[in-house]
N, C-alpha and C positions, 0 to 999 in steps of 0.2 A: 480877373481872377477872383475877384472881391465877389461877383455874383454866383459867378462856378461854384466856389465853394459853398456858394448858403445855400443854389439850388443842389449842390449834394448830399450836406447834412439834410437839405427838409424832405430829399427823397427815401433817406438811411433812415431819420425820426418816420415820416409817413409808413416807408415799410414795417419798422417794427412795431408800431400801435396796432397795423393788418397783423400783422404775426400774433402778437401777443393775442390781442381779440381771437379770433379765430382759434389759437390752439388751444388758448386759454378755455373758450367755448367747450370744445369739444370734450375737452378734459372732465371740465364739470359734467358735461350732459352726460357721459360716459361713467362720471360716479351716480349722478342719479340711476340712470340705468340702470346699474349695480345693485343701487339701493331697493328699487323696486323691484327686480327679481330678488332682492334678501327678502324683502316684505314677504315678497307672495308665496315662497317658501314657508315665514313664519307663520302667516297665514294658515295654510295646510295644515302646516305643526300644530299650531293650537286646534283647530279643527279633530285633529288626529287625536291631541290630549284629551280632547272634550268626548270624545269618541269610545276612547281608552276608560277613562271615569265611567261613562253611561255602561258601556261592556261590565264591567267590575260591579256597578249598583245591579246591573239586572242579573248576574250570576247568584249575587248576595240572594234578592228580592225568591230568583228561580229556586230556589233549596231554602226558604223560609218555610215553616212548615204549617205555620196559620193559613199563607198562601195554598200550598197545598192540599190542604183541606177543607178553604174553600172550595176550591175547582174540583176536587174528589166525591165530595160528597154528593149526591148529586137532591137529596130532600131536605137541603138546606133552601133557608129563604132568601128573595132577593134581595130582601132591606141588609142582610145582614154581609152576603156578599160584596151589598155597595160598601156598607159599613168598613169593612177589612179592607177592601181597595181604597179607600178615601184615606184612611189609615196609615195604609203603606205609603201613597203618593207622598201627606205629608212628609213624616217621617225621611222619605229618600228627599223630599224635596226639588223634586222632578217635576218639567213644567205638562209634560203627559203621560199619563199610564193606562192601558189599557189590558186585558185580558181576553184572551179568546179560547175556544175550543181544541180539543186537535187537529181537528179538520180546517181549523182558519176562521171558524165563526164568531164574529166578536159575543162576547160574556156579560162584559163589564167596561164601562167608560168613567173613572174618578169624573171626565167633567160633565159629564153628560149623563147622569142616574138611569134616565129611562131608555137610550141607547141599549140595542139588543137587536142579536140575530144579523148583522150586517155580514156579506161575505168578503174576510181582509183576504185569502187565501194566496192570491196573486199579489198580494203588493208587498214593494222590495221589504228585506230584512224578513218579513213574518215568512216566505216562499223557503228562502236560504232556513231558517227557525226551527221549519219543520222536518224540511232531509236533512240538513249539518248540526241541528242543534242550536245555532246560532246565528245572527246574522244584521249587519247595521245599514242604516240607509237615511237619507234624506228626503220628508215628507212636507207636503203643504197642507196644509190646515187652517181657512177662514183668513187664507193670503198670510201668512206666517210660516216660514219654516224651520220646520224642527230637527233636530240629530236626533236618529230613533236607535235604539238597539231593540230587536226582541231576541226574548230562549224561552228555550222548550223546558216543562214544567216535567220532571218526570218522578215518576213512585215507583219504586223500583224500574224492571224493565217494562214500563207502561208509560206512555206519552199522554200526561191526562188535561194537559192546557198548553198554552202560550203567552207567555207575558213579553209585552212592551213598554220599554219607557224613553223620554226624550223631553229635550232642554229644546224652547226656541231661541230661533239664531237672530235675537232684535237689535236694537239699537246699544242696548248692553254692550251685549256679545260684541257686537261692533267698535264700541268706545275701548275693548281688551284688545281687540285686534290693532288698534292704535297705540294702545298705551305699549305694546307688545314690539308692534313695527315702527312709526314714527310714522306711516302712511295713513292718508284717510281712503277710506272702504265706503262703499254704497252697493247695497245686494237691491236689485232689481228682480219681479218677478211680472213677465210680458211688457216689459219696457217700464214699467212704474214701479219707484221706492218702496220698499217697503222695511228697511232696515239701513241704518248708515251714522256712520261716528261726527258727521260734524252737526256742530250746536243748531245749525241754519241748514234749512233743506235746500236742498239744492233745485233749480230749476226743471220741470218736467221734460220740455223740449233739448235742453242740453244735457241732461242725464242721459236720454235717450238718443242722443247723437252719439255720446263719449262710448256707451254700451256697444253700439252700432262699429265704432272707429276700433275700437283696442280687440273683438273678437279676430279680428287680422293682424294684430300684432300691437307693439307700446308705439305711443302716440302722443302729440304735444294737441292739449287742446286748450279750451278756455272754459270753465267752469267758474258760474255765480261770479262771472268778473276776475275769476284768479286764471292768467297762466300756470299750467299744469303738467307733468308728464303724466303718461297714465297708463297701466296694462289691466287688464282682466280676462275673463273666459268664462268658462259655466263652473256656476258652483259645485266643488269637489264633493262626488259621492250623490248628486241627482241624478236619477235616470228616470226620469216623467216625463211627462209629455211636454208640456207646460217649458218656460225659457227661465228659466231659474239661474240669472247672473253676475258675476261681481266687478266693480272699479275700485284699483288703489290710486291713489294718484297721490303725487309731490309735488311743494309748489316751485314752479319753474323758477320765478323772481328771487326766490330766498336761494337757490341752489347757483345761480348766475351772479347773485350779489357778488363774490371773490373778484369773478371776473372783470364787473364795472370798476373796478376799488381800483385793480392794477391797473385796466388800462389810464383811471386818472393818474393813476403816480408816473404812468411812460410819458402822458402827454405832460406833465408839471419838469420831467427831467428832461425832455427833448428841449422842452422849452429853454432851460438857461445850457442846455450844448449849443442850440441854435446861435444864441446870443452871444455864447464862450468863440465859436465859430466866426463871426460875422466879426468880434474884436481882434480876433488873429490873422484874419484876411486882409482887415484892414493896417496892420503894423506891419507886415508881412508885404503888402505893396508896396508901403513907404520905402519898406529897405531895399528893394529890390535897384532903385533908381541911384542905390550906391554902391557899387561894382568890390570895389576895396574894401569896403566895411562888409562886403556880402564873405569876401575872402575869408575876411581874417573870423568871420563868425562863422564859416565852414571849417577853418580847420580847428576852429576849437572841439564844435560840433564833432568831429576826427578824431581828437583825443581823447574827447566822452566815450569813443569806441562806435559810434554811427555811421558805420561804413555803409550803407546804405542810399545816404547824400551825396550829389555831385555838385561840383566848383561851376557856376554862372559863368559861363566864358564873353566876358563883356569887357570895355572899359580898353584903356592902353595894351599893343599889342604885346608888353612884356607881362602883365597878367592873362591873356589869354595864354600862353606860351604854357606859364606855371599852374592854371586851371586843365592844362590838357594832359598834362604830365600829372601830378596828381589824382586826375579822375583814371588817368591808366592802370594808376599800381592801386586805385580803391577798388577798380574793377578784377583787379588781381584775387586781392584779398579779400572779396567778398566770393569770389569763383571757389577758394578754399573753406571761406567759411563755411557758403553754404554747402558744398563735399559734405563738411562736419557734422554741418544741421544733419541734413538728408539722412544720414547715418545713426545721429542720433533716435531722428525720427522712426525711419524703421524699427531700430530697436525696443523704443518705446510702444508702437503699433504691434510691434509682435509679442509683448508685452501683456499687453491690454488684451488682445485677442488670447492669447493663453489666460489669462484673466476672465474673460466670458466663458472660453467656452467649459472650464472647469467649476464655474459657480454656474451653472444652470446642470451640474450633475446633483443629483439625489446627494442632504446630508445625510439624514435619517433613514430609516427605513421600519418604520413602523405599521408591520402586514398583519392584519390575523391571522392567524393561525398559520403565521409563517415564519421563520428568523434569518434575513437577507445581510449578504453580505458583497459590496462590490469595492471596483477598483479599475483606473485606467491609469496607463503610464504612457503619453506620446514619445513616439521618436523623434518628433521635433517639438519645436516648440510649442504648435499648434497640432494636433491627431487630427487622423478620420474615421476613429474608432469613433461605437456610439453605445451607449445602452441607457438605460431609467427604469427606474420600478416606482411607480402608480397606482398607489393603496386604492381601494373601492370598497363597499362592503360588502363583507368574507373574503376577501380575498385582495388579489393586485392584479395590474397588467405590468411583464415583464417586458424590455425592447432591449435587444444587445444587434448589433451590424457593426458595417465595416466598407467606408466610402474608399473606392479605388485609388489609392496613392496617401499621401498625408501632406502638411502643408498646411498653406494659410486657402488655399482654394475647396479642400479637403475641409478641412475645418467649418466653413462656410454653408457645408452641405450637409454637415454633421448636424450644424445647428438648425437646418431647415427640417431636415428628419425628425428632430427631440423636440420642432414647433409644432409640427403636424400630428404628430404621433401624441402630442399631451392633450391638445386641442381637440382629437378625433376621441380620444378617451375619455375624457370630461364630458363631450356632449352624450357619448353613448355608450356607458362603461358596459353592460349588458349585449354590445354586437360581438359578431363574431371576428376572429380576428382576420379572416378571412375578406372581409368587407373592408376595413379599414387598412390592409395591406395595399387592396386595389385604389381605394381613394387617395392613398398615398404614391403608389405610382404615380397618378395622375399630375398629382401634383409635382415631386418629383421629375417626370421626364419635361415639364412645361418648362419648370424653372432652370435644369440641366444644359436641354436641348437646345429650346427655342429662348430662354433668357440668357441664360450666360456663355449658351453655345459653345458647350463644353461637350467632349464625347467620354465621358465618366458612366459608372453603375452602383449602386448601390447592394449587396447584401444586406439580409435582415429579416431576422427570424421574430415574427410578435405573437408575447403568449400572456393566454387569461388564465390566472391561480386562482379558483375559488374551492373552497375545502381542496380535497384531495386531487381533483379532476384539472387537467392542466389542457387547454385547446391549444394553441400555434396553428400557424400560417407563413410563408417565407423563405428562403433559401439562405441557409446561412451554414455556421458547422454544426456537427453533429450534437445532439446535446447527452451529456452523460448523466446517468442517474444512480447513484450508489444505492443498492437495497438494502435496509436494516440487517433485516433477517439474517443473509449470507455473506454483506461486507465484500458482495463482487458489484461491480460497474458492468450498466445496460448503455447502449449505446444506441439511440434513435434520431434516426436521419429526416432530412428537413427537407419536405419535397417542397417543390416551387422553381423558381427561375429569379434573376436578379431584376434589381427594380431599375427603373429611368432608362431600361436600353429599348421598353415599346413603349406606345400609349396605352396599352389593355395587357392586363396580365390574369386577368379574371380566369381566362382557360387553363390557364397552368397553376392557377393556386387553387390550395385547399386546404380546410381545416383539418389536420390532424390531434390526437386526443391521446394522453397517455396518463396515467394512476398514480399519484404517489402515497405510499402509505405510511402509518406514524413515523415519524424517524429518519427517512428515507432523505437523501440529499442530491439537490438539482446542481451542476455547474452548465456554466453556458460561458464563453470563450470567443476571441475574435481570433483569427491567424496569427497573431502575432506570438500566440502562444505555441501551437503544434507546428509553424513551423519558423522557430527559432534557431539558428544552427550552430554549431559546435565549431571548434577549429577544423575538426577532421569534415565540414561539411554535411553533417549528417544532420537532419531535423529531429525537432525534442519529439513530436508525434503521439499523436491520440493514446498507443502505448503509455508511456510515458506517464502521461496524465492523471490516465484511471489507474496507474501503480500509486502516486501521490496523493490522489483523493482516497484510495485504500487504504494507505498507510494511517493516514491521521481523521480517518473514519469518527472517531470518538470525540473528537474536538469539535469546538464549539465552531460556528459559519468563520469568525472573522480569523482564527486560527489557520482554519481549513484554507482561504483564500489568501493568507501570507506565507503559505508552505508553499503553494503551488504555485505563485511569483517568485519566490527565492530560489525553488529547481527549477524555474526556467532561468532565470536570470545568471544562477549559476552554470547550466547547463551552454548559453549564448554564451559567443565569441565576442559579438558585437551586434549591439539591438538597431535594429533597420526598419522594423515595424512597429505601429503601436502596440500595448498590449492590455487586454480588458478582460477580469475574471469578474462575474456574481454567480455566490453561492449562498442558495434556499434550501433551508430545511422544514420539512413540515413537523410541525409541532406537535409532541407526543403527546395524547390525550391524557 
């Protein structure tokens, strides 16, 4: 017994140290992760800032009228041309400026005096300069890359030059990018350095591996001796010929430190269980060798309430006798306890699962240029109503359905739809909804079908709000839309088929498109509202509904959506289904 036990605890300590490591791992690497997609976003961002600045200095510089009168005049001299360009450079404190013709022919180069007649006409930003006005780009310059803006210079309706300016993107620029992200950056131009935040260059050969590895995606490598995570790609806003690329990386060691820390403290506390373990086994044998003393410390053990324990049937057979009768009626009373448990436990599980599946609904709902308002009420514990609104910019994606029955299995499915559906929007808030309907089938009827081998379906109408323009895709109810203007309800039907009953639904879906203008207000509804029924049997019904979105037309979204719960509710005998209202209003300009 004595060894049993110690090799059970050191299999219970062993496993948890694998546990802890490993999830503990992932956990980390999965916030690294994170972090270097935050990086390379900010990344962008300030790129973008830097971008935005340079835009604004060459608007200033374009409508300076010195400027323009250089480039106008045309029996001006060229000392004096350089003069006013050298001028401005300072002044904007830009690390390029140049001036050209309308036609694209450079003028004027602040670093280069004698520079002239070069044809820029083709390269990016001055091309965009000349037909839009304006135009920004990414240039290399003596292995240096620069953020350029140029605009067009114009005198009234005459286009009489082009000016460019731009900041190089060096080791600076770099050290912002850091002090911005917390990640270090190395911009590479054909495999070699040529900009990057850390104090110590970094090694030729593994810069150029690490370039090589993260253009296929983030990557753990070894840089200058450091494990690393790392992502990059080509630097945002170059279109040359040339390989103009960037690496952020985090250091792997400092991100995984958490994880060495805990697993010491599992193996420090397995340690004195092992040993708590190995002194209980060994008291624990000793008594076992006294049959009457095992008795009488069994039924104390009893009166603690440890019905759980059974009586050693050992020793004289009038203790055996009273060990067998005892363990009967424990075996009684733990057949009721655990009734109790069992009971309790469901309760609590259903519980919790009403607990989840009502904290992953939307609290807020902050759209532009929208004013959202929802609401679900299950008929059991658990629903298989669904909806979410998923802000994006200018707009949201809206998702209201309706999993077949309600329940804890219902419920289940509800949550895999508001997984897929947040997930599929996030990556590509820009698809249509068309696309991510059918992606979602997919997933869907795998998980339905062939996982839980359920014969369920899914309804589910998914729509993109940006300004006025509303797309959908889905099969779900009708959706209503009150007109400002006339204060009557439209009713637009949801072509499609229901989800998880094939693997392709792609023929039967389509993007539909409908208009809402200032003021105008959207409801979207699961069945459990239209058909509610009365004592007399009769359903509340679409009727119904656009009379109470009519009525309190003028109220505010979350108004609107507690009038039209309370006439259903009033209107039911008895609620049998879930019921899910959201109402959008687009917002009056």
């Amino acid at each position: 017994m004595l060894l049993g036990t110690a090799a059970l605890v050191a299999a219970i300590v062993v496993a948890t140290v694998v546990a802890v490591f490993v999830f503990v791992g992932r956990s980390e690497r999965a916030k690294l992760a994170d972090a270097l997609t935050q990086s390379r976003s900010g990344f962008e961002d300030l790129l973008r800032y830097r971008q935005s600045v340079l835009r604004s200095d060459c608007r200033v510089v374009a409508n300076e009228p010195r400027l323009r009168a250089l480039v106008a005049t045309r029996d001006i001299s060229r000392e004096t041309v350089i003069g006013g360009v050298s001028e401005l450079k300072e002044s904007l404190g830009s690390d390029l400026f140049l001036v050209a013709d309308p036609s694209g022919r450079l003028v004027a180069d602040a670093a280069d005096p004698r520079a002239t007649g070069f044809d820029l006409a083709m390269r990016p930003g001055i091309a965009e300069a000349r037909t839009a006005g304006e135009g920004g780009a990414v240039w290399i310059s003596e292995r240096v890359p620069y953020q350029v803006q140029a605009c067009r210079i114009d005198l009234g309706q005459e286009s009489v030059g082009i000016v460019v300016v731009g900041r190089r993107f060096d080791d600076a620029a770099a050290r912002d990018v850091f002090r911005h992200t917390g990640s270090t950056i190395a911009v590479t131009l054909d495999g070699e350095r040529v900009a990057g935040s850390a104090e110590t260059r970094e090694p030729a050969a593994e810069l150029a591996a690490a370039v090589a590895r993260v253009r296929v995606g983030p990557a753990e490598l070894s840089i200058a001796g450091t494990e690393v995570a790392a992502l990059g790609g080509a630097f945002p806003g170059y279109r040359g010929k040339r390989a103009l690329e960037f690496v952020l990386s985090r250091s792997l060691d400092e991100a995984l430190a958490p994880q060495r820390r805990l697993t010491a403290s599992v193996l420090v506390i397995a340690g004195f269980a092992l040993a708590g373990a190995f002194a209980f086994a060994f008291a624990l044998s000793r008594r076992l060798s006294r049959p009457v003393d095992d008795l009488v410390a069994f039924t104390v053990n009893v009166a603690r309430g440890e019905l759980a324990a059974r009586a050693p049937r050992a020793g004289p057979a009038e203790v055996e006798v009273l060990a067998t009768a005892m363990n009967a009626m424990l075996d009684e009373l733990e057949k009721s306890r655990a009734q109790l448990s069992q009971s309790e436990r469901l309760r609590r599980e259903m519980e919790i699962a009403t607990r989840i599946q009502t904290s992953i609904l939307p609290r807020t709902f902050e759209v532009t240029g929208m004013q959202v308002a929802a609401c679900m009420i299950p008929a059991t514990e658990v629903g298989g109503d669904y909806y979410d609104v998923l802000p994006i910019t200018g707009g949201c994606w809206i998702g209201i359905g309706d999993v077949a029955g309600h329940g804890l299995a219902a419920g289940l499915e509800m949550l895999m739809v508001q997984s897929v559906v947040a997930a599929l929007v996030r990556e590509a808030p820009g698809a249509s909804p068309r696309d991510h309907v059918c992606v979602l089938n997919h997933v869907i009827h795998d998980n339905i079908r062939n996982r839980l081998r359920q014969d369920e379906h899914v309804t589910l109408t998914l729509l993109r709000c940006v300004g006025g323009t509303v797309t959908f895709a889905g099969a779900h109810e009708d959706i209503v839309v009150l007109r400002r203007g006339s204060n009557t309800c439209e009713r637009f039907a949801t072509p499609g088929t229901w989800l998880g009953g094939m693997r392709d639904v792609s023929h039967a879906t389509v993007d539909t498109t409908l208009e809402l203008g200032d003021g105008d207000v959207m409801v979207l509804y699961s069945d459990g509202v239209t058909e509610a029924r009365g004592r007399d049997g009769r359903m509340f019904g679409v009727e119904r509904l656009c009379a109470a979105i009519e009525r309190h037309a003028d109220e505010d979204v979350d108004e609107i959506r507690d009038r039209i719960i309370a006439d259903v509710r009033a209107w039911q005998h008895e609620q049998t289904d879930d019921i899910s209202v959201v109402v959008a209003r687009r917002a009056t300009v």
